[in-house]
N, C-alpha and C positions, 0 to 999 in steps of 0.2 A: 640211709647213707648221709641226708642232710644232716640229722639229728648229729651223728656221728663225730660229723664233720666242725659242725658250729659246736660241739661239747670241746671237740680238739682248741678250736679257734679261741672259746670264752676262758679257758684253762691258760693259751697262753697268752691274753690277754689280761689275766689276772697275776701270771709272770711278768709280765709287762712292767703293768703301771706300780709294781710292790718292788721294782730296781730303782737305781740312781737314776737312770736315765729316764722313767716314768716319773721320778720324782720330780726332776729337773721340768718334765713337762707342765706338770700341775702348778709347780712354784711360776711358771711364766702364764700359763692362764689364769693362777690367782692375782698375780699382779696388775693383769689385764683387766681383771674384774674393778679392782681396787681402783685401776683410773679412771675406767667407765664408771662408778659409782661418783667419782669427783665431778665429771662434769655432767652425767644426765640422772636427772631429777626421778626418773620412773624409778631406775635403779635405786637410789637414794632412798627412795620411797619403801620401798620393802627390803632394805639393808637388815641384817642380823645380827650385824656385830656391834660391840658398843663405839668403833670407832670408823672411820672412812681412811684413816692416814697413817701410813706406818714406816717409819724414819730407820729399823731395829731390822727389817722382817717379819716380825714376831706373824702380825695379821697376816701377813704372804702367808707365811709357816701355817697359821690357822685355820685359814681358805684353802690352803692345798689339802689337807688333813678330810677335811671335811667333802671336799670333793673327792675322795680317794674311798671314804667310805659310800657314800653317792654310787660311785661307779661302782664297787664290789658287791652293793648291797641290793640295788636297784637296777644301773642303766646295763651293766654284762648280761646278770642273770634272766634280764627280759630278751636278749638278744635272740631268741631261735622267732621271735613273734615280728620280728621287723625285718624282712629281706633284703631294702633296701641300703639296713645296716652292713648287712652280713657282705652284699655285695662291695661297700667301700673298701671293707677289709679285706674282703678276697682280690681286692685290684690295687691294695698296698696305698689306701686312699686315707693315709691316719689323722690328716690334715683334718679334713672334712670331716670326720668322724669324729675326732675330739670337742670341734667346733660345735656340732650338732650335740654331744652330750654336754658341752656348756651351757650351751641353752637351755638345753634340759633341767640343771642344775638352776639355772634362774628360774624356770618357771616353776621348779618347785619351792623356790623362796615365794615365790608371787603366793603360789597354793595354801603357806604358810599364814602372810600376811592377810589372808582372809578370816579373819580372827574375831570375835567376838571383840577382843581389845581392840585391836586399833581398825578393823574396818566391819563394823556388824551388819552396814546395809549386805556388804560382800557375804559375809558368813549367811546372812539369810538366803541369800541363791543357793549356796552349798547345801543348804538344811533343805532348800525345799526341792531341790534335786534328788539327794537322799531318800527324803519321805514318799516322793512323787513316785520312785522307783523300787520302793521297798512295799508298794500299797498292790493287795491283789484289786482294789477297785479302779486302779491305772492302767494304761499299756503307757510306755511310753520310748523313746528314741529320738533320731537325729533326723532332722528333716535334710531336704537337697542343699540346705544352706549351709547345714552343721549344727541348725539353731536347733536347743535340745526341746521336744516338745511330750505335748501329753494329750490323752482325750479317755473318756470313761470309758469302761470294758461293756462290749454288750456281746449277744451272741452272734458269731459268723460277723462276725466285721471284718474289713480289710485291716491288715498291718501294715498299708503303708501310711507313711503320717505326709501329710498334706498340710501347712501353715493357715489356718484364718489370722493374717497380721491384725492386731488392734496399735497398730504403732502411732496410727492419728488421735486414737482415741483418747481423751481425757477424762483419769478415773475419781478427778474431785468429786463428779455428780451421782458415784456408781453407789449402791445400798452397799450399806458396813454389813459385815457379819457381826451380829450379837455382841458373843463373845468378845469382838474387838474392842468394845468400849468399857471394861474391867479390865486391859489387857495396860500395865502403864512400865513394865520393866523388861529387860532383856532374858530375866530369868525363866519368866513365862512365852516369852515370844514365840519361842525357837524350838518347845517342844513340840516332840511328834503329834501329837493330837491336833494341837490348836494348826500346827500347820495343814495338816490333814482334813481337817475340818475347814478350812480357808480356800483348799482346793477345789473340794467339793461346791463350799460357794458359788466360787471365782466363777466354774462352769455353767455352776445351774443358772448365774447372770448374764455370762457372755451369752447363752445358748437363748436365752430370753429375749435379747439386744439383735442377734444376726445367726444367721444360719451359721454355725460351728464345726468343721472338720477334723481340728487338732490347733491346743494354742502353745502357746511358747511359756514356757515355764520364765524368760525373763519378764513376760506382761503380768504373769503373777505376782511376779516381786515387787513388780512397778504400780500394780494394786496395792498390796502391803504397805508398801513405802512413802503413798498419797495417805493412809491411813494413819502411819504409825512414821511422820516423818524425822523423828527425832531421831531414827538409826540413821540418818543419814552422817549425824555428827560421830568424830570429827573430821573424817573425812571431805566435808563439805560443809558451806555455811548455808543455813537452810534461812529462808525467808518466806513468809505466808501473805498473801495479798487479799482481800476482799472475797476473790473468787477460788482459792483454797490452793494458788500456783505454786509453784515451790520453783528459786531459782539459789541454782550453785554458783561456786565459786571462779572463780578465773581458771584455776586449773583444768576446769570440767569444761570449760569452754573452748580451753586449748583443744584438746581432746576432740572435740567436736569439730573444732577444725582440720585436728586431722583424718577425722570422717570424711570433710568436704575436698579429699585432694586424693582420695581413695581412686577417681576415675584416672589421673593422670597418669599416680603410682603403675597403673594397674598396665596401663597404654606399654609403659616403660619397661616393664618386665616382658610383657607380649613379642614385643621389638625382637628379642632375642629368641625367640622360637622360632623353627620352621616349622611349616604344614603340619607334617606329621605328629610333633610334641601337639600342637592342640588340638590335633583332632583326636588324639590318645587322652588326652587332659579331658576336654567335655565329654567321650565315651564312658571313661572310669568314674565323673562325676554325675552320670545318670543315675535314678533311683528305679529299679536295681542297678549296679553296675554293671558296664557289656564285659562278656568274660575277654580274658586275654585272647585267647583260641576266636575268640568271634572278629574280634577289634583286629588281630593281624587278618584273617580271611578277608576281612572289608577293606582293608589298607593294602593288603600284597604284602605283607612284611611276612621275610620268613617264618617266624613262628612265635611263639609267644612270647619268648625270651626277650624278641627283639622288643618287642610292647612294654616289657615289665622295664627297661633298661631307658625307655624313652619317658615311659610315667616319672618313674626314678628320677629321671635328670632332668622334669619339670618341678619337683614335688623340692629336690635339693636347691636347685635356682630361685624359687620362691622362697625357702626358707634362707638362702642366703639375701636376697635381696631385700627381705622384709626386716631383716635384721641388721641392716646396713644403710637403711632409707635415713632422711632428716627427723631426728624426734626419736621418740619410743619406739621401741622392735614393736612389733606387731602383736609380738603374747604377751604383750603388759601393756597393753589397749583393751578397751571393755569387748565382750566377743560381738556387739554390733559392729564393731569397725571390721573383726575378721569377718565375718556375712556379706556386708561390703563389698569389701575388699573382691571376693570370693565372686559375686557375682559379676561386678566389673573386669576381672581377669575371664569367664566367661562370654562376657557380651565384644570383648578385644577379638577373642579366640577364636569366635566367631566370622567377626569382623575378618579377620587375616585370611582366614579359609575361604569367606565369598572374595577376598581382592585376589588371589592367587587361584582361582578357578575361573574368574572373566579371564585371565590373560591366556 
């Protein structure tokens, strides 16, 4: 009946946005785009088009176009996979829903802009995610953080992935793989092998250094990238010190500032929850998740429904407030900030639930 129903729904959802009045809507969230790319730099940063300013329309006309393909081609046809969509629509909630596939729409410019061209430290994450996941000598997933990890296959091992952070670690002292030191172009970097063969390293080093669980595919790249730091340009200006440091540019520092303001953001978002929203919130972010059916039995809430409706309306809040905060929305921030981020709205949610159980 759901299938039925959300087939009805993406049908006239694709009636929708292909009328005047769908039209009219894209023409004003491209416009929206257009200003936001004027004044914040992230945007600006992985822009698409040859211009930022359009006096004509022309550029509205060309951001609406493009987001209309976007929606028909992409964000409708995924709809039966996200219920939380399905429910804005069914509560006549188009606001919200639009807003969330604009996002969408930017973070797939972002996905773009990880390019060999303009940012190939980035595009090495991508490759070595791919490779990591395409290798039968991997397992790999998302740990509690989101952070994507990896660890070698052995037999009867657990599947769940547990993080060994190397985030203190400095990999100027770590042994090179071989190979790396014939390695002097981008052409060679990024293929399957060599990254495959880097992986295997990484491990057999880390597992040498400290007892090893599962690592984070970003510590990989942050090996790589002590090795082979010329992908950092031009993205960043890289500089080499004595002891093999590498420091970036001002932008990257901003960045990192707004790492260091993650606890507050986090506090500020919390504010608006009751009980219930986080204690539904830390439930669904356990590894496993508690199922709906269990989380309402433990809360009193009538039934699942009620769980999914309250996850929902933490999950929507987050994503409007992250994308609304001072600075860069929060998906064009490096995913350590969202980690962060993530566990700080945790340790809040926490916090709220013992102050409202002493009373």
């Amino acid at each position: 009946m759901m299938i039925n129903n959300c087939t009805a729904m993406q049908k006239q959802l694709f009636e929708w946005i292909g009328s005047k009045d769908g039209h009219t809507l894209l023409l004003v969230l491209a416009s929206r785009l257009i200003k936001e790319a004027e004044h914040n730099s992230a945007i600006t940063a992985i822009w698409p088009y040859s211009a930022t300013v359009s006096n004509d329309g022309c550029l509205a006309d060309e951001i609406a176009h493009d987001f209309y393909i976007f929606l028909a081609e992409n964000f409708i046809p995924n709809l039966p996979e996200h219920p939380e969509l399905i429910s804005l629509v069914e509560n006549n909630n188009l606001r919200k829903f639009f807003e969330y596939a604009r996002k969408k729409f930017l973070w797939q410019w972002q996905e773009k802009s990880r390019s060999k061209e303009h940012n190939p430290a980035g595009y090495l994450y991508r490759r070595l995610r791919e490779t990591i996941s395409a290798s039968p000598q991997f397992i790999s997933g998302k740990g509690v953080n989101n952070a994507f990890l990896f660890k070698l296959k052995k037999d009867n091992q657990s599947e769940e992935f547990i993080q060994t952070s190397l985030a203190e670690e400095s990999m100027a002292s770590w042994s090179v793989l071989p190979e790396s030191k014939v390695i002097k172009s981008e052409k060679d970097i990024f293929k399957q092998k060599y990254l495959h063969r880097a992986a295997l390293f990484f491990w057999d080093e880390s597992c040498g250094k400290m007892s090893i669980q599962s690592l984070a595919v970003r510590d990989l790249q942050r090996y790589l990238l002590s090795i082979h730091s010329w992908l950092l340009k031009p993205s960043s200006t890289v500089l080499e010190d004595d002891c093999g440091s590498v420091f970036v540019n001002n932008a990257f520092k901003d960045t990192m500032m707004s790492v260091e303001s993650m606890a507050v953001l986090a506090e500020q978002l919390v504010t608006g929850w009751n009980k219930d929203q986080c204690a539904v919130f830390l439930m669904r972010l356990k590894e496993p998740p508690i199922k709906l059916d269990e989380i309402a039995k433990q809360l009193g809430i009538t039934d699942h429904n009620g769980v999914h409706r309250l996850f929902t309306k933490c999950k929507n809040s987050l994503i409007s407030f992250s994308s609304n905060w001072p600075g860069p929305p929060l998906s064009e921030l490096p995913e350590e900030c969202a980690e962060l981020y993530l566990e700080q709205i945790k340790i809040f949610a926490k916090k709220r639930i013992a102050v409202r159980n002493r009373k």
